[in-house]
C-alpha positions as CSV (number, residue, x, y, z in Angstrom):
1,X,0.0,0.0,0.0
2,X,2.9,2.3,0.5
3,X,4.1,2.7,-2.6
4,X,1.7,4.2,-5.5
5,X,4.2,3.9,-8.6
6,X,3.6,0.5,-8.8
7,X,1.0,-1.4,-10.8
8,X,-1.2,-4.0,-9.1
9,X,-1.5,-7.7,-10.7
10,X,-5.6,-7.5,-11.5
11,X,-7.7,-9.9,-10.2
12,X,-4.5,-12.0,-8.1
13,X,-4.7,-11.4,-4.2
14,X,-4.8,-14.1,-1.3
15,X,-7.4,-12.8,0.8
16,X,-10.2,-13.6,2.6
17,X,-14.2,-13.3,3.2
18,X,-14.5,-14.1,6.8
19,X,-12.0,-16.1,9.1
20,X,-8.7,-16.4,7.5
21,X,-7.6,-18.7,10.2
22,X,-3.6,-18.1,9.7
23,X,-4.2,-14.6,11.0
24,X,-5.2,-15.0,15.1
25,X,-4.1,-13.2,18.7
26,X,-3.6,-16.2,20.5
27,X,-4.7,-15.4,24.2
28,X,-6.5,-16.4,27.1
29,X,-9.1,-15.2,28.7
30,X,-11.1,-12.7,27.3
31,X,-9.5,-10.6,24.5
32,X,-11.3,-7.3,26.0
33,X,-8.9,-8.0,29.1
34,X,-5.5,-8.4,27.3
35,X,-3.2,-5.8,28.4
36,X,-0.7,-6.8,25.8
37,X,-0.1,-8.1,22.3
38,X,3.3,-9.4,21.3
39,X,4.0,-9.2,17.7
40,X,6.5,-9.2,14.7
41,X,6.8,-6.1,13.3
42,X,8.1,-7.6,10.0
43,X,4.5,-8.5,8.9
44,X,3.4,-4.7,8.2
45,X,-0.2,-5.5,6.6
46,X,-1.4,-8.0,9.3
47,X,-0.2,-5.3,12.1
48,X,-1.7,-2.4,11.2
49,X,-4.8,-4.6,10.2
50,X,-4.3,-5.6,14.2
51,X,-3.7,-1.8,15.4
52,X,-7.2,-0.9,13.0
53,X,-9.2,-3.6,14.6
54,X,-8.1,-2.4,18.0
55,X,-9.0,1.1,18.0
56,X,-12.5,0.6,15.9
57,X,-13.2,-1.9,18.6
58,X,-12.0,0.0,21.3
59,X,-10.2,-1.9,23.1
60,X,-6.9,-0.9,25.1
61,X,-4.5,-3.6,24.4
62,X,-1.1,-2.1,23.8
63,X,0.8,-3.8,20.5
64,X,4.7,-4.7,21.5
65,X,7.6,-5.7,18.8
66,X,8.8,-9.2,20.1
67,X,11.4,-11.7,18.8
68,X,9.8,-14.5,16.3
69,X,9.7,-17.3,18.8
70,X,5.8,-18.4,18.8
71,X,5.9,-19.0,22.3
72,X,2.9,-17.4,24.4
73,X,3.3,-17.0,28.0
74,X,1.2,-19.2,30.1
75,X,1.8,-17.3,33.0
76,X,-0.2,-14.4,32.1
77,X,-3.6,-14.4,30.6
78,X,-3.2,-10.7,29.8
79,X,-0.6,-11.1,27.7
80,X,-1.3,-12.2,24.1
81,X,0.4,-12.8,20.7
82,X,-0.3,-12.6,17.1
83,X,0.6,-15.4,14.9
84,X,0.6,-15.3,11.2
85,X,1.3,-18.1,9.2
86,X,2.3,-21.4,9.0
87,X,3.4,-20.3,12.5
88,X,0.3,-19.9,13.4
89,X,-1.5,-22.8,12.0
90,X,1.4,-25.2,13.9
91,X,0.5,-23.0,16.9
92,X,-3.2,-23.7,16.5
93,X,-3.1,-28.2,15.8
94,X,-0.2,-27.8,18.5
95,X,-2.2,-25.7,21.8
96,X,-5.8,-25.5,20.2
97,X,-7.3,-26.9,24.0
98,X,-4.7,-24.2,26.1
99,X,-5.2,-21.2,24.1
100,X,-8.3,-19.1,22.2
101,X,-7.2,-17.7,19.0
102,X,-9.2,-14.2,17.9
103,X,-9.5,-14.3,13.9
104,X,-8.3,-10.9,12.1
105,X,-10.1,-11.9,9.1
106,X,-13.4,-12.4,11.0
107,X,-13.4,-9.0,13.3
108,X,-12.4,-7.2,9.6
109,X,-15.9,-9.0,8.1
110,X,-17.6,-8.1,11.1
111,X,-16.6,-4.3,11.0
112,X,-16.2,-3.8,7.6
113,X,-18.5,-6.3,5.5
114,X,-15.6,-6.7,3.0
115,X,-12.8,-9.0,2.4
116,X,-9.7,-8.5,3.4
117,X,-6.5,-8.3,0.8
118,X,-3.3,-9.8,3.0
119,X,-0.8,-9.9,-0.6
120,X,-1.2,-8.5,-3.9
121,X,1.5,-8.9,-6.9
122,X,3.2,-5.6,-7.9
123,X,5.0,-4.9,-11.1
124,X,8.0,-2.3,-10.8
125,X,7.2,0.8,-13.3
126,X,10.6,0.3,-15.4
127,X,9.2,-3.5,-16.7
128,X,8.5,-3.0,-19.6
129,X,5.5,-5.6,-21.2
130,X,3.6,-5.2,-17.4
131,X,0.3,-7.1,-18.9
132,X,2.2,-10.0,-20.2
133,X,3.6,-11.0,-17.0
134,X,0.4,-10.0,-15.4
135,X,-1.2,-12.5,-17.7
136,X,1.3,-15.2,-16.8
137,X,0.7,-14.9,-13.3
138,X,-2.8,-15.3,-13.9
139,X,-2.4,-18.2,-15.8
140,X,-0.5,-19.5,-13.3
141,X,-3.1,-19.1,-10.1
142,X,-5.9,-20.4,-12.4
143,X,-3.1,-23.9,-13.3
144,X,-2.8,-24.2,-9.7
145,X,-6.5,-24.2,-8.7
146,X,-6.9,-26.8,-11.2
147,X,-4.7,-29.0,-9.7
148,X,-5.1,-28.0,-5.7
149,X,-5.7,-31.4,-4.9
150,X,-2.4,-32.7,-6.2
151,X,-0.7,-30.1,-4.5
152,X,-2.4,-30.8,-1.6
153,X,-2.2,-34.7,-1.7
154,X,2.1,-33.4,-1.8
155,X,1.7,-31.7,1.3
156,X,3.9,-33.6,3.9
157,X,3.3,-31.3,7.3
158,X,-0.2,-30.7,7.4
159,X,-3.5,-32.9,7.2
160,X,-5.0,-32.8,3.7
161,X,-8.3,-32.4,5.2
162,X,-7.2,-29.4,7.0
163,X,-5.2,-28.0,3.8
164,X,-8.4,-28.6,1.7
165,X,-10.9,-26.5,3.4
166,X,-8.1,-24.4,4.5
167,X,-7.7,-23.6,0.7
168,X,-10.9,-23.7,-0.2
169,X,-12.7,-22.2,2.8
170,X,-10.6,-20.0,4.2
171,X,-8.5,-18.2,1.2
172,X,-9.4,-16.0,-1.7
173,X,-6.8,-15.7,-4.8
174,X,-8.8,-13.1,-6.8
175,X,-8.8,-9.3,-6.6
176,X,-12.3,-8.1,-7.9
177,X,-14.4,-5.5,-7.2
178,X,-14.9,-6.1,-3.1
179,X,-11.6,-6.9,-2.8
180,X,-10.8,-3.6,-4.3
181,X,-13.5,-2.0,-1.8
182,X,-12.0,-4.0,1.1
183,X,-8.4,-2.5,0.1
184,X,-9.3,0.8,-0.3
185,X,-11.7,0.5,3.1
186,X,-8.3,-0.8,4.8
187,X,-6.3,2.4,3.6
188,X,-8.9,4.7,5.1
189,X,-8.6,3.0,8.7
190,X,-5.0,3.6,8.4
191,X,-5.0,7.3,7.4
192,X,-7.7,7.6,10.3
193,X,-5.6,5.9,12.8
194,X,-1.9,7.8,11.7
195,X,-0.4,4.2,10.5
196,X,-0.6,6.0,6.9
197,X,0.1,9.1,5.6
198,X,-3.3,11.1,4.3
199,X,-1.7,11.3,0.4
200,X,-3.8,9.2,-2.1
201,X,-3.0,6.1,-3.2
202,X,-3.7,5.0,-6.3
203,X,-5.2,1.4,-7.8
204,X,-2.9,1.3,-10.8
205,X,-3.4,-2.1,-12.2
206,X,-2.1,-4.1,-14.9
């Protein structure tokens, strides 16, 4: 989102309509009484989605940069983390009885009505023939959806039942119009809460 000269793969996210699942505060308790949220601050998008949800919902959990380790103390139920992932989905099969896990993709559906974009495709503005690799990597998303169940049926660390309707339930891979509203929804929240400057960002896509 941060940098406008570059053109947008059309119609080629991962996003999601709801719970994403990979995208969770793992806490105790209530998440209305967490006093703290650990977090990576490499994963820009799915922080400042965190810090958005936060302060539409009001709540007063303060968001602290952390090492990568997954671990969440057990000592305290007011402190929480947020896992995003493979990390978090090994978190989840591993503590899913000690630990509740609060969705980012389902509070964003809740507040917003709109999917949530977690990754586009960007083209740098120097390439040259933008709509030919655009059209490759479309072609490429739509091979793979063909053949999700190979891939899947290849998977050696998670359950194939799990990685199918984690794939099919959980994870959008096309950018249309809602995804577009749900992007342009999410740059709003930032400018409102200071995580983004108030300068227009444009949709450029190719």
């Amino acid at each position: 989102m941060r940098n406008p000269i570059y053109r947008i793969v059309d119609d080629l996210s991962i996003s999601s309509a709801g719970p994403v699942y990979s995208v969770v505060v793992a806490h105790r308790g209530e998440i209305s009484q967490i006093e703290e949220i650990e977090l990576d601050p490499a994963a820009e998008t799915s922080v400042n989605l965190l810090r958005c949800l936060l302060a539409e919902l009001k709540l007063s959990a303060r968001v602290v940069s952390t090492a990568s380790s997954p671990n969440v103390s057990p000592a305290r139920t007011q402190r929480a983390r947020l896992l995003i992932g493979d990390q978090a989905i090994r978190f989840r099969h591993a503590h899913a009885e000690e630990f509740r896990f609060w969705d980012l993709g389902e509070q964003w559906k809740k507040i917003v009505d709109l999917p949530f974009v977690y990754a586009l495709w960007l083209i740098r503005p120097e390439v040259a023939d933008a709509k030919t690799i655009a059209d490759r990597l479309r072609a490429l998303r739509d091979e793979n959806l063909t053949k999700i169940d190979n891939l899947i049926a290849e998977e050696k660390e998670f359950d194939h039942e799990f990685c199918a309707h984690y794939y099919g339930e959980h994870l959008r891979f096309n950018f249309g119009e809602k995804e577009k509203e749900g992007l342009k929804e999410f740059q709003r929240l930032c400018q409102k809460h200071g995580l983004l400057s108030e300068s227009d960002i444009a949709l450029t896509v190719a």
